[in-house]
N, C-alpha and C positions, 0 to 999 in steps of 0.2 A: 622130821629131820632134827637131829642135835644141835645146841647153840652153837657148839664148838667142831672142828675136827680139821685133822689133818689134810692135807692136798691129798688127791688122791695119783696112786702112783703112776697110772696113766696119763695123767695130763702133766705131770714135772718131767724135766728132762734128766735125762741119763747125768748122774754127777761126773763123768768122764766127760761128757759133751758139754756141762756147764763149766770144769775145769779148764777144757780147750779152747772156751769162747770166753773167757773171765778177763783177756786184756781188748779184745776188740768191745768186750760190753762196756766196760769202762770209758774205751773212747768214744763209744756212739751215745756215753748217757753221763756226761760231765757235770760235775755239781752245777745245781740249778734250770737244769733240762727238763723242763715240760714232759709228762709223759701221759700215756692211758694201761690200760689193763683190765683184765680181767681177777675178781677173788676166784682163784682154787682152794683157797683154807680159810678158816675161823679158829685161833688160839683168844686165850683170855689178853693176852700182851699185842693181840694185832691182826692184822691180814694177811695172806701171802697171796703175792700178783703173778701170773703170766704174764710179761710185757708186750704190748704189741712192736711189730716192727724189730724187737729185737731175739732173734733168736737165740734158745739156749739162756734166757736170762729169767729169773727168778726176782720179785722185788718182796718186799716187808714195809708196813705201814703198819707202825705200832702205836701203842695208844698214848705213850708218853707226846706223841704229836696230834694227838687229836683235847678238843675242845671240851671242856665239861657238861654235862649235861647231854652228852651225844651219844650214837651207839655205833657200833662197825656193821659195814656193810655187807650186806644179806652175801654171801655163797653165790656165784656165779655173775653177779653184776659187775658193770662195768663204772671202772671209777676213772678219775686223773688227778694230777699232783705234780710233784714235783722230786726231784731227785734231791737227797739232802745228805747220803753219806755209800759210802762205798765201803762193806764188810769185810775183807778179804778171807778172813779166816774162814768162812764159808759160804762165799761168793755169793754174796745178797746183794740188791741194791734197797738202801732206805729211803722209804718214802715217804712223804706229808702229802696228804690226799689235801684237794681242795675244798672238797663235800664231804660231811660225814652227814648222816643222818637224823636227824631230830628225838629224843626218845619218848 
């Protein structure tokens, strides 16, 4: 498996359907909202989550919030954190994991 890659298209949702859910995501996931998830991606800048619980919503957990000395979480693991910004321009929610890794 690659260190890196994209989500795969099957598991992200239709960006129509993440458009139509982009103000109810926002009120089910209010700055400082607890969350979990699963990684569907590996970029050099971060993770990209499936959220539980919320459908239609996409998170990011990039590395300017993770710890030094750490490394991002393995591809299909499940992590938790915390909601710390809301993207609009393309409907991400930003996340700070609580656990990163050890390297």
């Amino acid at each position: 498996m690659p260190e890196f890659s994209w989500p795969d298209r099957s598991l992200v949702p239709a960006s129509d359907a993440v458009d139509r859910s982009w103000p109810a995501t926002v009120s089910a996931l209010p700055l400082g909202s607890h969350i979990s998830g699963r990684v569907i991606g590996r970029q050099p800048f971060g993770v990209f989550l499936l959220l539980d619980g919320v459908p239609n919503a996409v998170g990011l957990a990039e590395i300017t919030a993770m710890p030094h000395h750490m490394q991002l979480p393995a591809l299909g693991a499940t992590v938790s954190g915390e909601v710390i910004w809301h993207t609009d321009h393309n409907r991400q929610v930003k996340i700070r994991l609580n656990e990163w890794q050890v390297t």
